[in-house]
C-alpha positions as CSV (number, residue, x, y, z in Angstrom):
1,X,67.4,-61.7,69.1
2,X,66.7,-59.5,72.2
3,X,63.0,-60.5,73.8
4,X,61.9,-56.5,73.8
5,X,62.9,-56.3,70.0
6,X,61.1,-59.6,69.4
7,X,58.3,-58.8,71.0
8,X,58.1,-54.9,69.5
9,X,58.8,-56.4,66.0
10,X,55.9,-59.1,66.8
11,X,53.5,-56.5,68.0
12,X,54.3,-54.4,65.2
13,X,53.6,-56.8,62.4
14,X,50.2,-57.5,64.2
15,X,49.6,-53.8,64.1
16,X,50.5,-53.3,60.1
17,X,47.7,-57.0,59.7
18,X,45.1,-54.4,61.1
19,X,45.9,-52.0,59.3
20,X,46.1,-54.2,56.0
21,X,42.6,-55.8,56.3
22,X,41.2,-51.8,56.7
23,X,42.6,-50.5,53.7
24,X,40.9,-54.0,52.1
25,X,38.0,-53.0,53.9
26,X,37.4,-49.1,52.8
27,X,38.8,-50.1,49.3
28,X,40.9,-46.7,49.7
29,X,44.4,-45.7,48.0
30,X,45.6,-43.4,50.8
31,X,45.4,-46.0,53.5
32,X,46.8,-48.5,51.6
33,X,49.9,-46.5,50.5
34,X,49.6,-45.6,54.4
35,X,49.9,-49.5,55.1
36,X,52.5,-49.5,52.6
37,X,54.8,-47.0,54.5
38,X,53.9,-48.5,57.7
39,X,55.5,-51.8,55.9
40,X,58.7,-50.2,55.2
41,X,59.1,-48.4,58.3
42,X,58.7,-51.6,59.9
43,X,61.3,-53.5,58.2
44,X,63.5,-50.5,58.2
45,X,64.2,-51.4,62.1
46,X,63.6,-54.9,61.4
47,X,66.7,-55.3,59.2
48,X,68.6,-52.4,61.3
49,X,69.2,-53.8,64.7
50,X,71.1,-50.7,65.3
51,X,68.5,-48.4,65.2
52,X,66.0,-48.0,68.2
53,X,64.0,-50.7,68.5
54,X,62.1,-48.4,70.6
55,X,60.9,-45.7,68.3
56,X,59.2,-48.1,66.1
57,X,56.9,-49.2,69.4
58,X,56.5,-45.4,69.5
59,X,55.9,-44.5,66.1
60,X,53.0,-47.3,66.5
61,X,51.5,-46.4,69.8
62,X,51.5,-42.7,68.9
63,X,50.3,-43.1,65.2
64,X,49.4,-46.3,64.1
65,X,47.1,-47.4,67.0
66,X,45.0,-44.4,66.5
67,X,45.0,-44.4,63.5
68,X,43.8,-48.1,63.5
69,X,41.0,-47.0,66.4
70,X,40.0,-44.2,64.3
71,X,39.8,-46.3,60.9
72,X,37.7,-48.7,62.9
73,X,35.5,-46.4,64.6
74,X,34.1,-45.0,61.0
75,X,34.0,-48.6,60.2
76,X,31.5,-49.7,62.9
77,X,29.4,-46.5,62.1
78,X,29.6,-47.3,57.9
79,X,28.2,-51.3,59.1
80,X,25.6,-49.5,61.7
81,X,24.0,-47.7,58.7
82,X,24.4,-50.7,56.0
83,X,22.2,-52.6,59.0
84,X,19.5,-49.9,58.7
85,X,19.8,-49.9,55.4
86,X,19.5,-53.9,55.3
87,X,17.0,-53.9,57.6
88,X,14.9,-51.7,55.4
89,X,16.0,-54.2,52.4
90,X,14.1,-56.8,54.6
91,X,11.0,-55.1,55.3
92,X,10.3,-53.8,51.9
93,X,11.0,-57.9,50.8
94,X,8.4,-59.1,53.4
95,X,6.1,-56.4,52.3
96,X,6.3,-58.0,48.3
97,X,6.0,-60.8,49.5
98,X,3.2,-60.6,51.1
99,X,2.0,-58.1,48.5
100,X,2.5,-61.4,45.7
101,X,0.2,-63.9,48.2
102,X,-2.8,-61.2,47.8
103,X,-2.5,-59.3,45.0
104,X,-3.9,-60.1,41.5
105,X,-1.2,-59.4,39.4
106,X,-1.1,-57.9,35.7
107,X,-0.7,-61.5,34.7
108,X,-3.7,-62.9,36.2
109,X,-5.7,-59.8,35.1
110,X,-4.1,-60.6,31.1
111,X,-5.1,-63.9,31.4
112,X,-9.1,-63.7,33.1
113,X,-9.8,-60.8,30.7
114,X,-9.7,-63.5,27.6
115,X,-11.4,-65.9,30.2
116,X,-14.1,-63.0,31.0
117,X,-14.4,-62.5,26.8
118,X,-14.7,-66.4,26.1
119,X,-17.6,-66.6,28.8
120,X,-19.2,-62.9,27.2
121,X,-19.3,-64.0,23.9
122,X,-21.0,-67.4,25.0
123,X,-23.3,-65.8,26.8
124,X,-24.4,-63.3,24.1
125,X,-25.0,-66.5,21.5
126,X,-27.0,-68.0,23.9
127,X,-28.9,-64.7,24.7
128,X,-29.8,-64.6,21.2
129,X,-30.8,-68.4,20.9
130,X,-32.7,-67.3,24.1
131,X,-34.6,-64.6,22.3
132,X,-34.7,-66.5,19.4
133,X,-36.7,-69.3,20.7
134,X,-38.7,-66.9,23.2
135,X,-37.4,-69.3,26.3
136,X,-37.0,-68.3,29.8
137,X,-33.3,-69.6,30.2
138,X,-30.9,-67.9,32.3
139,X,-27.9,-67.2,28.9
140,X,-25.5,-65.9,31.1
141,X,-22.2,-68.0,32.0
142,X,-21.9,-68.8,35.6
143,X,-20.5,-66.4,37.9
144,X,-19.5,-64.1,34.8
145,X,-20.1,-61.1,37.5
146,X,-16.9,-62.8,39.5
147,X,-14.5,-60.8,37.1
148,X,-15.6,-57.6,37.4
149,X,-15.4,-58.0,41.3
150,X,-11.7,-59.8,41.4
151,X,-10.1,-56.7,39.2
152,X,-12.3,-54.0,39.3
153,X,-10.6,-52.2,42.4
154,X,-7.1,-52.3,40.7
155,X,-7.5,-52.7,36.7
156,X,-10.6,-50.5,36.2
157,X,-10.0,-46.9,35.6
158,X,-12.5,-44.4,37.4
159,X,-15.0,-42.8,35.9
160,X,-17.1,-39.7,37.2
161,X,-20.8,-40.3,38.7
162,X,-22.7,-38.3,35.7
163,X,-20.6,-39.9,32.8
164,X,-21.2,-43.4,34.0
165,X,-25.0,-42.5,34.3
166,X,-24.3,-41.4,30.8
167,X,-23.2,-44.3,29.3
168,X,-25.0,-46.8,30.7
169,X,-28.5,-44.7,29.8
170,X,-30.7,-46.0,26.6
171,X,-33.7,-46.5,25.1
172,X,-36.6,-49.0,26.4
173,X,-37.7,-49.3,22.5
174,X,-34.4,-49.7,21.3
175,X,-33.4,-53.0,23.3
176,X,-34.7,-56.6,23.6
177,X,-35.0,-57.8,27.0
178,X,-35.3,-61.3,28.5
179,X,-36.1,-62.1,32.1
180,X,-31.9,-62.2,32.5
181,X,-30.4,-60.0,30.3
182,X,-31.2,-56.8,28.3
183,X,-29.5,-55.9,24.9
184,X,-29.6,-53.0,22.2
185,X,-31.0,-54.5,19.4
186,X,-28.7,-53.2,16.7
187,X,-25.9,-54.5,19.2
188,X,-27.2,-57.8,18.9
189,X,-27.3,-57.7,15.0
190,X,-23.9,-56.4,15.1
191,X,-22.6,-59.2,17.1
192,X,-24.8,-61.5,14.8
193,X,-22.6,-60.3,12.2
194,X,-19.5,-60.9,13.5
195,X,-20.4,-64.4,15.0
196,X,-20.0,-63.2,18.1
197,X,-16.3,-62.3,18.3
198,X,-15.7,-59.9,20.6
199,X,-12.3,-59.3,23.4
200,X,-12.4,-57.3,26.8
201,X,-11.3,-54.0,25.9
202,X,-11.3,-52.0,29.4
203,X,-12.7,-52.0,32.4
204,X,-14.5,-48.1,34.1
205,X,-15.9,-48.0,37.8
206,X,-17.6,-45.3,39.7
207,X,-17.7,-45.7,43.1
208,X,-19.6,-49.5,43.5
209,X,-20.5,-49.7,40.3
210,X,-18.6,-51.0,37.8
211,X,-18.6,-51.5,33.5
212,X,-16.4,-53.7,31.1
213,X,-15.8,-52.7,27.8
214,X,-15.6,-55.0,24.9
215,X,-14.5,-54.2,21.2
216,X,-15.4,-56.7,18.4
217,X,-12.4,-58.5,16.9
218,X,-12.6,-57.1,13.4
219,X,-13.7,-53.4,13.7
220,X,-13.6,-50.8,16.0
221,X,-16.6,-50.5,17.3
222,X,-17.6,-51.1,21.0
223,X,-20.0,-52.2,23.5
224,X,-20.5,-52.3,27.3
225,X,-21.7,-55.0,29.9
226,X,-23.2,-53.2,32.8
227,X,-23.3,-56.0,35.4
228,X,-26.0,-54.6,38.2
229,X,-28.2,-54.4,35.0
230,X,-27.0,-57.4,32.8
231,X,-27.3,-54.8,30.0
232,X,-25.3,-55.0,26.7
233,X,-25.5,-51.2,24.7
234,X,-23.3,-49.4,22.6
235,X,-20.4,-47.6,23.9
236,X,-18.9,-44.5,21.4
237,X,-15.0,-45.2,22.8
238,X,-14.4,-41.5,22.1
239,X,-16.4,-40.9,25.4
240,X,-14.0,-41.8,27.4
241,X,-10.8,-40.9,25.4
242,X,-9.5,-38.7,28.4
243,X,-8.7,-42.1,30.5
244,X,-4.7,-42.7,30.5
245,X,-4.2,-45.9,29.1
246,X,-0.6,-45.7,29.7
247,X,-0.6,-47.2,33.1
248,X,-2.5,-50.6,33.8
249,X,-1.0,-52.5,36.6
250,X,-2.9,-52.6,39.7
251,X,-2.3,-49.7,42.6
252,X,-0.4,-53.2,44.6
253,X,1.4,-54.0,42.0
254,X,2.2,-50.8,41.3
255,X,3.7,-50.8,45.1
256,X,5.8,-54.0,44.4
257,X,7.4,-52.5,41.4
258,X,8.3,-49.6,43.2
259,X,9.5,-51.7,46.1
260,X,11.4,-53.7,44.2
261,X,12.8,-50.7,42.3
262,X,13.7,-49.1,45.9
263,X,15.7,-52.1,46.9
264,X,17.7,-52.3,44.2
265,X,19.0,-48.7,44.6
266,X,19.7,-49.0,48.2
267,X,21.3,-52.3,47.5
268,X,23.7,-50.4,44.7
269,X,24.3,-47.7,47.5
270,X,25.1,-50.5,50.3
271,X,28.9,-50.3,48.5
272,X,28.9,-46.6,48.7
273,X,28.0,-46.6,52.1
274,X,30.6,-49.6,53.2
275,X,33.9,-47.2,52.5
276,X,32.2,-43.9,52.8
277,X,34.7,-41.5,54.5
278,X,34.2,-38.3,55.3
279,X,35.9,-35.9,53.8
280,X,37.9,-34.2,56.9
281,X,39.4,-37.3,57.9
282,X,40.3,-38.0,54.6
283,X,42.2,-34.6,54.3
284,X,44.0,-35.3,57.8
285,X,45.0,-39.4,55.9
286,X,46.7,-37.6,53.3
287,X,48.4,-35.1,55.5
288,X,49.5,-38.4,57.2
289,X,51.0,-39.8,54.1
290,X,53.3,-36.8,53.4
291,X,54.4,-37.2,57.2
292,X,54.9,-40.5,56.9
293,X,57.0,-40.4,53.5
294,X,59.4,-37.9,54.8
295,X,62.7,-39.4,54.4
296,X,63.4,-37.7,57.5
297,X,60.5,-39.2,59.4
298,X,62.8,-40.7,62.3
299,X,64.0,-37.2,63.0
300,X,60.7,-35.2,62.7
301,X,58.8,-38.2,65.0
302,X,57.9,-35.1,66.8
303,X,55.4,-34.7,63.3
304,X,54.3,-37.4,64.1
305,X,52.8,-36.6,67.6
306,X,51.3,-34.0,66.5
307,X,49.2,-35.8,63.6
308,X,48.8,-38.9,66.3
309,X,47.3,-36.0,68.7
310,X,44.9,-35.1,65.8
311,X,43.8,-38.8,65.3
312,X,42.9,-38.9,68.9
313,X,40.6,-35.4,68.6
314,X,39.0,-37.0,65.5
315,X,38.6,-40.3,67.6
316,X,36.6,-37.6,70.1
317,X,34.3,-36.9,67.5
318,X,31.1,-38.0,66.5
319,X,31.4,-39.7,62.7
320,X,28.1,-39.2,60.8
């Protein structure tokens, strides 16, 4: 075979493997059926040593190359904004991350609010042994203020100044009070009742100050620990029916969900974003098809110019 054929034919085959791997790449139909012409054009002088070996080196350098250039061009830009995108991927994952290290989550909240209940109810039994016997013993469990202080920024809901006055307000001759602790005295029969059975029912904080509520296990009724005053009273629930108790994760948590829900829509997008084409250039690759499935293609290479000189003013233009 004649060297310049061999080496056209060569070069040619190396073109339509470029051109093959891009229409993997974008995933579209028109450049593959583009690829596919290509293909038969190039074994159309491959198994017709009669024709001009030259116009197939033409039809390549003219069309093919720039189309190739072009193809790769949107390419470069499509992987230039999947790496922003990634690279936003990556900093929102660092970010949980190190969200998880400080964060109490809703778990550890679910799990210390039946710790925090356990250590109440113990300390109200030994509250009233206290009273009982008339001692001077500290009833309440060790650090049982530690709970409040852990949660309270993220799992308590917020209360108004005058409403938290409110609620924690009672009667001096309506309570029993020790040298630790002070408690409604009808509370304390209640609880007596119920052999002290009670489970965290909510926490409410204005500003610094903070209150946990506590239901007892068999009715619904209510009481609240006010830990500045170690004060058990009464709480009418209905007080403070205008909280939402729809939403109790904590404001980080809240952030990680949302991180996490963030990620996995750019992620779904990432695809999207890989063959995006815009849509002018995809008008001009159809055009290019019709051209190039013109059974008269050899005699209207002129065409074929003219759509190589438009691939060469799209290769001139920026890509967004």
């Amino acid at each position: 075979m004649d060297e310049n054929r061999l080496n056209i034919l060569n070069e040619s085959n190396r073109m339509l493997s470029k051109l093959q791997l891009l229409s993997v790449y974008f995933g579209d139909d028109i450049i593959y059926k583009i690829y596919l012409r290509s293909q038969v054009i190039h074994k159309l002088f491959e198994n017709n040593p009669e024709l001009d070996i030259n116009k197939l080196e033409l039809f390549h350098l003219q069309f093919t190359a720039s189309l190739i250039e072009l193809l790769r061009k949107i390419k470069k830009n499509n992987e230039n904004n999947i790496s922003i995108l990634f690279d936003e991927i990556q900093v929102n994952k660092e970010m949980v991350e190190k969200l998880n290290d400080s964060a109490y989550t809703e778990n550890n909240f679910n799990i210390d609010k039946q710790r925090q209940a356990l250590k109440v109810n113990l300390s109200l039994r030994k509250l009233f042994q206290v009273l009982s016997d008339d001692s001077s013993d500290d009833p309440l469990s060790k650090n049982i203020n530690a709970f409040s202080s852990r949660f309270a920024p993220d799992f308590f809901y917020s209360i108004d100044n005058k409403l938290f006055d409110d609620l924690v307000a009672y009667n001096d001759n309506e309570v029993y009070t020790s040298n630790y602790a002070v408690i409604q005295k009808k509370l304390m029969g209640l609880l007596c009742k119920y052999d002290f059975k009670t489970e965290f029912f909510c926490g409410l904080k204005s500003g610094t100050q903070v209150i946990e509520v506590y239901k007892f296990t068999d009715t619904e009724r209510h009481f609240l620990y006010f830990p500045a005053r170690n004060l058990f009273i009464f709480l009418d629930v209905a007080r403070i029916s205008g909280l939402d108790w729809s939403n109790n994760l904590s404001k980080k948590e809240k952030l990680i969900h949302e991180l996490n829900d963030k990620n996995d829509k750019l992620l779904s997008s990432a695809g999207a974003i890989k063959s995006n084409m815009p849509p002018d250039i995809k008008t001009l690759l159809i055009e290019d098809l019709k051209k190039l499935e013109d059974i008269n293609f050899l005699q209207n290479l002129s065409n074929i110019d003219v759509q190589a000189n438009i691939l060469k003013t799209m290769l001139n233009t920026d890509i967004n």
